[in-house]
N, C-alpha and C positions, 0 to 999 in steps of 0.2 A: 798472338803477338809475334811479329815477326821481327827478330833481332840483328842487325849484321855485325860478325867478327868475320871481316874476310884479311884470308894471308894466303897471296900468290907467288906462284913458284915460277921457275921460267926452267922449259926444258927443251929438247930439241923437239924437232917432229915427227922421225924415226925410232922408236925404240927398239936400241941398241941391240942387235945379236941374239932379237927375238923372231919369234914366229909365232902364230897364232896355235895354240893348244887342240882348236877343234877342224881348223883345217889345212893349217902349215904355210897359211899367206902372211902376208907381211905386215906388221904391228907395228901400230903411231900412236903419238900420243897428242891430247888437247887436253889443254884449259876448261872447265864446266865447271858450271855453278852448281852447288849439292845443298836443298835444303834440306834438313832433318828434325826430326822431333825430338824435344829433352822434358820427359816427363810425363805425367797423364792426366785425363779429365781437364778440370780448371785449374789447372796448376801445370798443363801444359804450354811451352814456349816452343816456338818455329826457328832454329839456327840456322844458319847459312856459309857454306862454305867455298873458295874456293880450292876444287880438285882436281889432280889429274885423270883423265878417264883414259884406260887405255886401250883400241878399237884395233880390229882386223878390217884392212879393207877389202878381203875375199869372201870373206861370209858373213861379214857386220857386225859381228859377239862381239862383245864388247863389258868391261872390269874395270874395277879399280885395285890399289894392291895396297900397302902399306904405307905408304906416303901419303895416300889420302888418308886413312884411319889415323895417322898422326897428325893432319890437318885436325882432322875433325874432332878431337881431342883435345888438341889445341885451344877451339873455338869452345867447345866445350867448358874446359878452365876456366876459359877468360871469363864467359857467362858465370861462372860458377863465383869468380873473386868479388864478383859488379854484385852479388847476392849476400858476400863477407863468407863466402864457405872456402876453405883450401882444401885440396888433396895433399894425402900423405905423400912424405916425395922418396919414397921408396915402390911401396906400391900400387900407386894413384887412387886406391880405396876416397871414396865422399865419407865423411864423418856419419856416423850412424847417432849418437847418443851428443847434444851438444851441452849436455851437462858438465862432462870431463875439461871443458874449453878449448876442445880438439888439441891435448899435448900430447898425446898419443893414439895409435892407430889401433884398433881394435881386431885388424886382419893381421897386422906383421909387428907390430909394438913401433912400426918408423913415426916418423915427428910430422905434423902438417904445419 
């Protein structure tokens, strides 16, 4: 099942006062689509996000960095509320036991 929660960023197309790690040429950034998988077997769903990718255009390596990880998280949640699950808002832990009625987090004691 292929779900879309997309949230797009706008950024420039040079990244800033970088240079590529593996060969020291110049780093851009684009817009890409990231599908991902949340889950396994038949209880697996296809998320979709989108991401920044960030590219060398001397050697072609190319990353993402923490801005996608927090997209993808993001989308993640969202999927997760449309199911009635919350994450704890301290330290994003999914409810393990739904007996307690999620008032507590079983990783950090925070509230969902």
């Amino acid at each position: 099942m292929l779900l879309n929660f997309l949230y797009y960023t706008e950024m420039d197309t040079l990244h800033m006062n970088s240079t590529c790690p593996f060969c020291d040429g110049l780093v851009f950034e684009r817009d890409d689509i990231d599908t991902f998988q949340y889950g396994s077997d038949e209880d697996a769903v296809l998320l979709t996000a989108s991401v920044i990718v960030i590219y060398c255009d001397g050697c072609g390596e190319q990353w993402t960095d923490e801005r996608s990880e927090d997209t993808r998280q993001k989308v993640l949640e969202d999927y997760l509320v449309t199911k009635g699950i919350y994450l704890c808002t301290i330290c994003r832990a999914v409810p393990v036991d739904a007996s307690d009625g999620y008032d507590t987090c079983d990783n950090c004691a925070g509230a969902f």
